[in-house]
C-alpha positions as CSV (number, residue, x, y, z in Angstrom):
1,X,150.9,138.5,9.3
2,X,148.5,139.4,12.4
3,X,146.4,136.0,12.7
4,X,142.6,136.4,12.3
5,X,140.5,136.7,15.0
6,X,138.8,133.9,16.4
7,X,135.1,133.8,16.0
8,X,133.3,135.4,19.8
9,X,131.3,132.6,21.0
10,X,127.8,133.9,20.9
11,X,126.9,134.9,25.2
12,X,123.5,133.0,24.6
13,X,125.5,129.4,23.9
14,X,126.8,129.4,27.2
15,X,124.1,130.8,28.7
16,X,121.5,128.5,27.7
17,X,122.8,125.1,29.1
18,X,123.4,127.6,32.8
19,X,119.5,128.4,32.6
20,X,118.7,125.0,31.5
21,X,120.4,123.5,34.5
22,X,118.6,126.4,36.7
23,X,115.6,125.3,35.6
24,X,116.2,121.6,36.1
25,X,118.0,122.1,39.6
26,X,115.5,124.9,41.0
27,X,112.1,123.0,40.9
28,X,114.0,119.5,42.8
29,X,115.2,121.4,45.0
30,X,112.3,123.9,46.1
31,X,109.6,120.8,46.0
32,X,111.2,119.1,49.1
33,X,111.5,122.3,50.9
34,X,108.3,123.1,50.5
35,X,107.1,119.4,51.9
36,X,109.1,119.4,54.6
37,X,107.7,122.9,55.8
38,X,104.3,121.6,55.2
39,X,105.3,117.7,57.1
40,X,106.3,120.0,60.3
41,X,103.6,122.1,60.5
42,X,100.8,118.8,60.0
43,X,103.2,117.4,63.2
44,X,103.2,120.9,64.8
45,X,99.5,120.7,64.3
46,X,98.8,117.1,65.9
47,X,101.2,117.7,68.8
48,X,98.9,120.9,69.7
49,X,95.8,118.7,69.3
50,X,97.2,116.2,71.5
51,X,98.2,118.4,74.1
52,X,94.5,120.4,74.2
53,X,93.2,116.8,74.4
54,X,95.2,115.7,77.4
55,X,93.8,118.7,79.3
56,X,90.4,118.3,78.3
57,X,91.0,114.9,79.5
58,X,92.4,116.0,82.4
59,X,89.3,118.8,83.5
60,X,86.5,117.2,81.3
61,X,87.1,113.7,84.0
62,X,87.1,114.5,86.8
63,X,83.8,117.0,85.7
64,X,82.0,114.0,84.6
65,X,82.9,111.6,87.2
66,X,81.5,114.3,89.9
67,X,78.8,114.9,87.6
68,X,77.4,111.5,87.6
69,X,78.0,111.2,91.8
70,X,76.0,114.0,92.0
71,X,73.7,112.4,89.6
72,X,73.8,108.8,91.6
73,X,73.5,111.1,94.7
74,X,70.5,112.9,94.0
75,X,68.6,110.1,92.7
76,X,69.0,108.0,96.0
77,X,67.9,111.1,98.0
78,X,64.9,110.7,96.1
79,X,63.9,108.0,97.6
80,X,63.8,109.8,101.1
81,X,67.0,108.3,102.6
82,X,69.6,110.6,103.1
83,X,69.4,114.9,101.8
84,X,70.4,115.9,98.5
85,X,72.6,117.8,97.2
86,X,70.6,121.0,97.3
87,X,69.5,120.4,100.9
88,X,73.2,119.9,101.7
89,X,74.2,122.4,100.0
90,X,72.7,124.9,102.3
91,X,73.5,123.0,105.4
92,X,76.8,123.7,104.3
93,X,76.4,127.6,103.6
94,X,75.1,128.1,107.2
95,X,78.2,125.9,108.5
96,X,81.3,127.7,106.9
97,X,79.9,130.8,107.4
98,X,80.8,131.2,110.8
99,X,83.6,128.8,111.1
100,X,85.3,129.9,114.0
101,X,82.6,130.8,116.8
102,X,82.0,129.5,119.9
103,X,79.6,129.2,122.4
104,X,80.4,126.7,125.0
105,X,83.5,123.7,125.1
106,X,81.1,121.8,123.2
107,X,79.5,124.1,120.9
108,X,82.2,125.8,118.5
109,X,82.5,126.1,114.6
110,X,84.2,123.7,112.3
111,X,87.4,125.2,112.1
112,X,88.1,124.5,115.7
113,X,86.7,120.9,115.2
114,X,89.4,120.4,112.5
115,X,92.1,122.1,114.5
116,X,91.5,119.9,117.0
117,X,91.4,116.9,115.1
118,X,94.7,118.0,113.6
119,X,95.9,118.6,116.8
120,X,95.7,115.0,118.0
121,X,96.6,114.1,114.8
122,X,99.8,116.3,114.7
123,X,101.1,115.0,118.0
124,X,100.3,111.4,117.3
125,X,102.0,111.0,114.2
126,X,105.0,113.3,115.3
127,X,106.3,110.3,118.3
128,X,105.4,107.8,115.8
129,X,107.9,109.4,113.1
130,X,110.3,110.4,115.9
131,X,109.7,106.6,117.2
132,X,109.7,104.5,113.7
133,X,111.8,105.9,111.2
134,X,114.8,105.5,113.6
135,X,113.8,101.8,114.9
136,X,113.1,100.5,111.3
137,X,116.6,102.0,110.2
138,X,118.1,99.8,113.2
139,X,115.9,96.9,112.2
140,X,116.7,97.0,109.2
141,X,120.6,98.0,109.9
142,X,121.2,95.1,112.2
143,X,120.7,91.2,112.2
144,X,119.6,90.9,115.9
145,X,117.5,93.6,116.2
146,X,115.6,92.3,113.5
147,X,115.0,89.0,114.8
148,X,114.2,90.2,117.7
149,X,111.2,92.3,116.7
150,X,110.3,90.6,114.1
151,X,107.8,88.6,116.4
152,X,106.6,91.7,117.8
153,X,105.4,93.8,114.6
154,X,103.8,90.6,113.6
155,X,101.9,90.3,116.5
156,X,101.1,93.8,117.3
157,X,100.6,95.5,113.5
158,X,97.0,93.3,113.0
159,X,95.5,94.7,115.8
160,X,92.7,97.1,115.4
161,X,93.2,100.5,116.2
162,X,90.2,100.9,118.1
163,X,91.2,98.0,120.3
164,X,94.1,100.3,121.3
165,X,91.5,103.2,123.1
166,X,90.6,101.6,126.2
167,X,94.4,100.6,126.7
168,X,94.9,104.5,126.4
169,X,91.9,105.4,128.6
170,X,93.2,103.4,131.4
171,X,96.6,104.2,131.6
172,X,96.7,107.9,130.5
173,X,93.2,108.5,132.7
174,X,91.8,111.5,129.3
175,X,90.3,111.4,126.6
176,X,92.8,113.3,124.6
177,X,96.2,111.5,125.6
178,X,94.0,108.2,124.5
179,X,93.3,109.7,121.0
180,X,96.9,110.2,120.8
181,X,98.2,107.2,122.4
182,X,95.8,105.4,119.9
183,X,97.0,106.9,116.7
184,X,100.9,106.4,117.3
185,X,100.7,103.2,118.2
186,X,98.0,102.5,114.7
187,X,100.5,104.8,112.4
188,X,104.1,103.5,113.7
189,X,103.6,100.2,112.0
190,X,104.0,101.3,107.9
191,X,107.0,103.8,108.7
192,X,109.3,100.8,110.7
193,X,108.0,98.1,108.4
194,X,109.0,100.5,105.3
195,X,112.2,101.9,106.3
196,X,113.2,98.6,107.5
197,X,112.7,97.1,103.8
198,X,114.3,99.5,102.1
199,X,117.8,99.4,104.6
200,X,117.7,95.8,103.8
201,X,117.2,96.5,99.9
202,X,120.7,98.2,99.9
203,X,123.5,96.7,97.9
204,X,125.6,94.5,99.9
205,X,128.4,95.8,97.7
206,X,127.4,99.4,99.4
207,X,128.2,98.3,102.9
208,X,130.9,96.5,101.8
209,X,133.0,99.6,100.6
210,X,131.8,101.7,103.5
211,X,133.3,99.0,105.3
212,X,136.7,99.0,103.3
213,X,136.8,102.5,103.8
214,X,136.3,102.4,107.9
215,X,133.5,104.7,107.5
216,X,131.6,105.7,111.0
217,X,128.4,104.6,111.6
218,X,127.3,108.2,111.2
219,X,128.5,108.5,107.7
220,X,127.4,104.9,106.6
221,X,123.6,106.3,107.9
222,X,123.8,109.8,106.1
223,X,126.0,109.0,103.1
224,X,124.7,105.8,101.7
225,X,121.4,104.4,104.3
226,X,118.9,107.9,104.0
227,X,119.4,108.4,100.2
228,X,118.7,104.7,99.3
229,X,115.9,104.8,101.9
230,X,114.2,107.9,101.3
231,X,111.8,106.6,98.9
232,X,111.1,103.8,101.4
233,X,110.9,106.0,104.3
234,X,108.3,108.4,102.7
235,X,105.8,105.3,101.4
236,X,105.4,104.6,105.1
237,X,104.9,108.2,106.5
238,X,102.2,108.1,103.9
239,X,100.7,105.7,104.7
240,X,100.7,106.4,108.1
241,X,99.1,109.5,108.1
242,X,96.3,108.1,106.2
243,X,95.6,105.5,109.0
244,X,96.3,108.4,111.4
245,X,93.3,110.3,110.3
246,X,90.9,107.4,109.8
247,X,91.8,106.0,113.4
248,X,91.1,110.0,114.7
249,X,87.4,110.2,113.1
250,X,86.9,106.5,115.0
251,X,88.6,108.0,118.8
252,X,86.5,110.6,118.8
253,X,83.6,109.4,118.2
254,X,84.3,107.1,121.3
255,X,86.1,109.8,123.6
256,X,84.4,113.4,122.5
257,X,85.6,116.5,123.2
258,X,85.9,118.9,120.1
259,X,87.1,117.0,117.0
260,X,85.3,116.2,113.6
261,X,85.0,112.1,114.9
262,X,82.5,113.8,117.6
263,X,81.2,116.6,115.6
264,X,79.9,113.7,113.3
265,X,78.5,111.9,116.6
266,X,77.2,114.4,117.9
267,X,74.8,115.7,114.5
268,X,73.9,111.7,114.5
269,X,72.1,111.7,117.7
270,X,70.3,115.5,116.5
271,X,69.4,113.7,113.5
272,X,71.0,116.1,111.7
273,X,71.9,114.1,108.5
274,X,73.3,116.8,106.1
275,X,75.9,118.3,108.9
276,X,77.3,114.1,108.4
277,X,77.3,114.6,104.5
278,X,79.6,117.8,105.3
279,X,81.4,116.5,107.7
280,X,82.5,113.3,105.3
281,X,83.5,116.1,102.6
282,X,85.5,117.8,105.3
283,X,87.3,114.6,106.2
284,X,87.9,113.5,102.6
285,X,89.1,116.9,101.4
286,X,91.7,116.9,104.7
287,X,92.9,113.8,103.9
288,X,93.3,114.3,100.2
289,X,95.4,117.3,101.2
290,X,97.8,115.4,103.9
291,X,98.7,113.4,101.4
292,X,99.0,115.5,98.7
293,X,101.4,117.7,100.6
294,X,103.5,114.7,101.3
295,X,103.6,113.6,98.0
296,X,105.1,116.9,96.9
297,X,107.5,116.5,100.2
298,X,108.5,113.4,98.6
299,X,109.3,114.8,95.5
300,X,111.4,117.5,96.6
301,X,113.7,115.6,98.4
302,X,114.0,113.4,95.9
303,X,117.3,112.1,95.3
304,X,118.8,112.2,91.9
């Protein structure tokens, strides 16, 4: 006897609970996609606005803080003092736009006055680098050698710069090898005094393996003494170029010759006010620039 069929179960029975759960699951799971999505794009959205607002911050400043020195400027010109900014303005114009003529040793255009600044300058900071870096590493390096200049630097670093120039004039009998004798001995100071701090901020431990290990003096210096001191070293060739440049402005305004110290002189007694203005720009701008460009030295021989 062939059994009877059993009954089909009807497709839509199991079909139904499927589309129910389908239904249930699909809207969960869709919502916090669709949050998410919209979470990163607000963050997206605020990390852009943050970023355009950093570099508005970064142009729109400085704008504004030139913008009320110019402001500040012109108002005191008002008063009859010193020129404006127009009137300096074109002083400048007729300045830089023949930079580099000449009519005389003491009649040439700005270019060769800052040449020859930075010429002096160049010279007089080169023997105080090849000078200091090496005697602050000893200083640093060795007990007695510090001790024994110790008393020196203390006595010698206060001392003007200015009070250096006649030294200069007397022994070296020009004006030029005085400029020069006076800016290396103004700029040495920071570069010893720097470089011999940072030999002495070395581990102990440091010294102590190199000793272990017999290293030569040689390797102790280039393996473990100029990476640690870099950093030092580099503070104090900035901040020796910075006095270098102030101390040349001073020397020649003293000692002449072509230079931007004397250039400034020189449009002081032809009442010449506005070539001063420039010529304070000119000096700032330099400077800004020398240490700039050592700053980005710094930074690339960085050691990581």
């Amino acid at each position: 006897m062939i059994p009877a069929p059993s009954p089909a179960i009807p497709a839509t029975a199991e079909a139904a609970p499927a589309a129910r759960v389908t239904a249930a699951v699909v809207p969960h799971t869709a919502a916090p996609t669709r949050n998410a999505a919209a979470e990163q794009a607000a963050a997206n959205q605020r990390i852009a606005l943050r970023r355009r607002a950093e570099i508005a911050a970064r142009i729109a400043a400085p704008l504004l803080g030139l913008v009320v020195f110019l402001i500040i400027w012109a108002a005191i010109a008002q008063m009859g003092t010193i020129p404006g900014p127009a009137k300096t303005w074109e002083a400048a114009k007729v300045v830089f736009s023949d930079p580099f003529y000449k009519n005389g040793p003491n009649d040439q255009g700005i270019a060769w006055k800052i040449g020859g600044s930075l010429s002096r300058v160049g010279i007089g900071f080169g023997l105080a680098a090849l000078v200091g870096i090496p005697l602050g590493f000893m200083i640093g390096r060795f007990l007695f050698l510090r001790n024994m200049f110790e008393p020196v630097i203390s006595l010698l670093r206060p001392v003007s710069p200015l009070a250096w120039l006649p030294i200069g004039l007397l022994v070296f009998k020009g004006a030029d090898p005085a400029a020069i004798w006076t800016i290396f001995i103004s700029s040495i100071w920071p570069m010893v005094i720097n470089t011999a701090v940072g030999v002495q901020r070395i581990p102990q431990d440091y010294l102590n393996v190199a000793r272990v290990l017999k290293l030569s003096e040689w390797k102790v210096f280039s393996k473990i003494l100029f990476p640690a001191v870099l950093p030092y070293m580099l503070t104090g060739v900035r901040l020796s170029i910075g006095i270098a440049w102030l101390v040349i402005v001073a020397a020649e305004m003293l000692t002449g010759g072509v230079g931007i110290g004397f250039w400034v002189w020189d449009e002081w007694n032809n009442l010449k006010v506005e070539n001063i203005i420039i010529a304070i720009f000119v000096i700032g701008v330099i400077g800004l620039l020398l240490e700039y460009s050592l700053l980005l030295l710094a930074k690339r021989w960085q050691y990581d």
